[in-house]
Biotite code that builds the C-alpha atoms (Angstrom):
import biotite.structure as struc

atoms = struc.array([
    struc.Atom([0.000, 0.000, 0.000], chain_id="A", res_id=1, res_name="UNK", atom_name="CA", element="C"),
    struc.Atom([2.578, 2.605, 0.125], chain_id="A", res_id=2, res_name="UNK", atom_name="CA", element="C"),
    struc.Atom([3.658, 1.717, -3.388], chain_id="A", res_id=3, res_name="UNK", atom_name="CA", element="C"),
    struc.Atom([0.241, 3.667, -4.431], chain_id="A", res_id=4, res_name="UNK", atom_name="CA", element="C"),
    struc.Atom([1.258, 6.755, -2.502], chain_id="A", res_id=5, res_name="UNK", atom_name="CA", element="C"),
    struc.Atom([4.328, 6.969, -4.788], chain_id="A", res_id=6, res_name="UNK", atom_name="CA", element="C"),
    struc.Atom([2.542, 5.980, -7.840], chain_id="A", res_id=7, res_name="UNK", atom_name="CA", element="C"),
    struc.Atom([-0.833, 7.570, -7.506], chain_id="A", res_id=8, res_name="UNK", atom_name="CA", element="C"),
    struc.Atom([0.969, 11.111, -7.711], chain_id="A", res_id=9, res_name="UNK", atom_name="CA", element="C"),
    struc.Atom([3.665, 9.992, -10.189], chain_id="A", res_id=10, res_name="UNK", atom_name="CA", element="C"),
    struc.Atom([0.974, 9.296, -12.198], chain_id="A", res_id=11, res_name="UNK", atom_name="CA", element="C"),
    struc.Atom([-1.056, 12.098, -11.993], chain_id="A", res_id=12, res_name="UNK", atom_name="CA", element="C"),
    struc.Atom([2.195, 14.304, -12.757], chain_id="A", res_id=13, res_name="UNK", atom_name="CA", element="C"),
    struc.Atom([2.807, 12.198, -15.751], chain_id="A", res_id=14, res_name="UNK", atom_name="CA", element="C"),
    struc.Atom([-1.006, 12.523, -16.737], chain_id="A", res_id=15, res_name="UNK", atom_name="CA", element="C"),
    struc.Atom([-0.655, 16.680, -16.195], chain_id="A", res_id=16, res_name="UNK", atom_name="CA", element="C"),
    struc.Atom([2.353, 16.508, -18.095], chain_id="A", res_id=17, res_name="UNK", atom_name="CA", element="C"),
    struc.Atom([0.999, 14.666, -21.276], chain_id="A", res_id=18, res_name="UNK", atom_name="CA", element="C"),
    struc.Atom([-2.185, 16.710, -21.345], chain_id="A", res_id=19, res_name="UNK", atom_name="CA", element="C"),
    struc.Atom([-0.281, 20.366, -21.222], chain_id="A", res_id=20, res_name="UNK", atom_name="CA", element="C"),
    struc.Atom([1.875, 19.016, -24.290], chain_id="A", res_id=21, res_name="UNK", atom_name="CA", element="C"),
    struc.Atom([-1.400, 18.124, -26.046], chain_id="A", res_id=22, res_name="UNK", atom_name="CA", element="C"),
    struc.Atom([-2.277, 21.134, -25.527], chain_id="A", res_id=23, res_name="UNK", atom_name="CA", element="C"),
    struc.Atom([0.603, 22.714, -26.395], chain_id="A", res_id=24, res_name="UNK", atom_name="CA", element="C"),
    struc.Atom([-0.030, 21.237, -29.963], chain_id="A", res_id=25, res_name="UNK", atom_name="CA", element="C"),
    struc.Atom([-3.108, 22.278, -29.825], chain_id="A", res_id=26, res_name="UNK", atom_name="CA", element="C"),
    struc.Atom([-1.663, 25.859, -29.919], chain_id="A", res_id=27, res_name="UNK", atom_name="CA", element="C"),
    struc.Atom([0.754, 25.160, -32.530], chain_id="A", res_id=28, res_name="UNK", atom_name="CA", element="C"),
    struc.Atom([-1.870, 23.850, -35.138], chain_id="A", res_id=29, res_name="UNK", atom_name="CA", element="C"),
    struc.Atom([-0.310, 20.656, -34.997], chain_id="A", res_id=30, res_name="UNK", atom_name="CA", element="C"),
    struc.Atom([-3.652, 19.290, -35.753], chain_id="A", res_id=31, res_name="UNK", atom_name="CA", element="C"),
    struc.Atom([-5.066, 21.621, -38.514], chain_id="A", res_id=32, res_name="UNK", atom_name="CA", element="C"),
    struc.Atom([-5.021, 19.195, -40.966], chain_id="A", res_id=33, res_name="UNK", atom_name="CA", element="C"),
    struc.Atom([-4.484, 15.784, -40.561], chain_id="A", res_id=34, res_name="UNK", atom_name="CA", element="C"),
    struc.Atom([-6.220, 14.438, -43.618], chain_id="A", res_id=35, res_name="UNK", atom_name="CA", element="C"),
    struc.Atom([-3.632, 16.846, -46.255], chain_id="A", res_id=36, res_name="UNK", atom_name="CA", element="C"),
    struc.Atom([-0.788, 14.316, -45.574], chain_id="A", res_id=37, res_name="UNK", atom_name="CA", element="C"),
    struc.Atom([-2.997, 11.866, -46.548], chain_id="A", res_id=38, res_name="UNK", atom_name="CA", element="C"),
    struc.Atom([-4.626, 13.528, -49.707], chain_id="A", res_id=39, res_name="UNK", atom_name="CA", element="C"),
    struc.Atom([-1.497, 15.048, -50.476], chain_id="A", res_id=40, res_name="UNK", atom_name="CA", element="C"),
    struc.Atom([0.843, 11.928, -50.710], chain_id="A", res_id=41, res_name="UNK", atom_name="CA", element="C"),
    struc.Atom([-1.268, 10.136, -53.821], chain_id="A", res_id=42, res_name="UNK", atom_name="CA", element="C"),
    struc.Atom([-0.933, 13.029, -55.568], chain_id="A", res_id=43, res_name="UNK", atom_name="CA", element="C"),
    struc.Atom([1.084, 12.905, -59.084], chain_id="A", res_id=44, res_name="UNK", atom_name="CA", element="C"),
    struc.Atom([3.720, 15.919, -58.378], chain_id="A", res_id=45, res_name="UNK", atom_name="CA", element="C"),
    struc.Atom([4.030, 14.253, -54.657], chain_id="A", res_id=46, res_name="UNK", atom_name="CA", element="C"),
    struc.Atom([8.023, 15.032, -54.141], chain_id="A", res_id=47, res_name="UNK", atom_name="CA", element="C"),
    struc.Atom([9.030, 12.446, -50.824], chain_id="A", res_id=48, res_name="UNK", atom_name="CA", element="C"),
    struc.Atom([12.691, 13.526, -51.701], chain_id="A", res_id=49, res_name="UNK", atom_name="CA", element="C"),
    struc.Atom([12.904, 16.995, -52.417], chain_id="A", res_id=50, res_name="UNK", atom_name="CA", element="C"),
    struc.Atom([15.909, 18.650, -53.647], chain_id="A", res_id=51, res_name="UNK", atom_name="CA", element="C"),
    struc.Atom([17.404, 20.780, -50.445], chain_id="A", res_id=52, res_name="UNK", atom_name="CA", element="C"),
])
C-alpha cells in the first residue's frame, strides 16, 4: 500500500504533463489538418525527396 502513494501522484504528474503538451499542440496547429498528408501523398507531383 505505500507503493500507491508513490505511484498515484507519479501518475497524476505524468497525466498533467501529457495533457499540457497536447495542448501545447493544440496551440501550434499541430492538428489543422491531418487528412492533407494523406490527400497530399497520392498526388502525381508528390516530391518524398525533395531537392534541399
Amino acid at each position: 500500500m505505500d507503493v500507491l502513494g508513490i505511484l498515484i501522484p507519479v501518475s497524476l504528474f505524468l497525466g498533467l504533463v501529457g495533457l499540457g503538451i497536447f495542448f501545447w499542440m493544440l496551440k501550434r496547429g499541430q492538428f489543422d489538418d491531418p487528412e492533407g498528408d494523406a490527400h497530399r501523398i497520392l498526388r502525381e507531383d508528390y516530391d518524398d525527396h525533395p531537392k534541399s
